[in-house]
N, C-alpha and C positions, 0 to 999 in steps of 0.2 A: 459621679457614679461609674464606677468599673464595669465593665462586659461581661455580662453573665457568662457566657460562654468561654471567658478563660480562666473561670472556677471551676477546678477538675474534681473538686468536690461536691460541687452542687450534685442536684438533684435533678435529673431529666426527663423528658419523654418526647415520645414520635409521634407525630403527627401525619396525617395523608388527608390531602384533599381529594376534591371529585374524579380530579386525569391521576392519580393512583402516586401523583409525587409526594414524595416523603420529609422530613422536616421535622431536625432536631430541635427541642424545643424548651426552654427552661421550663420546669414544673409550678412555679410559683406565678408565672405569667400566664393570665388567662388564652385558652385557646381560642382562636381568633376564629370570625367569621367566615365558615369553607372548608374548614379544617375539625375532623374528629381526632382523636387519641387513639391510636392503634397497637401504642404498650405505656403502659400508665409509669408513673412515676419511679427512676430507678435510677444506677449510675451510669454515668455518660459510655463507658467500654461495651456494656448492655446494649445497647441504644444504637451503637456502631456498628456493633454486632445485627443486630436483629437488622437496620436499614440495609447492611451490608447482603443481609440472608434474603431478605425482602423483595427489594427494589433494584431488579434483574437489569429493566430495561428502562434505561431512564427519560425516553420519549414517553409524554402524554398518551396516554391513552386511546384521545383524541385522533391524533397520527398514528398511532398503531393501526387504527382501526381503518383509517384511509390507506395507510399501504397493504391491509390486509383487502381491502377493496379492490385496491388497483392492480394488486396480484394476479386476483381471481377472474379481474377483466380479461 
């Protein structure tokens, strides 16, 4: 089996789990436990695009939120 992912025809979508990371994701494979769909099924430049627009800061959210703590100390 070939790697979905250097089929630039397929079909894809985003995913983000809980700390707000993002994750390109073939559309034919079921969305894994953690993870919702944050732009449903499309082509892969879409998908780059939207992560690219999206997903600012690519620390966990988790550590955001501790350096936003430790800030304010």
């Amino acid at each position: 089996m070939s790697n979905p992912f250097d089929d630039k025809s397929a079909s894809f979508q985003v995913l983000v789990n809980e700390e707000g990371q993002h994750s390109l994701w073939p559309a034919f494979i079921a969305v894994p436990a953690g993870w919702t769909v944050a732009l449903a099924a499309t082509d892969r430049a879409a998908c780059d695009d939207f992560i690219e627009a999206h997903w600012r800061d690519m620390r966990p959210r988790s550590l955001v939120a501790k350096d936003l703590d430790a800030a304010k100390a």
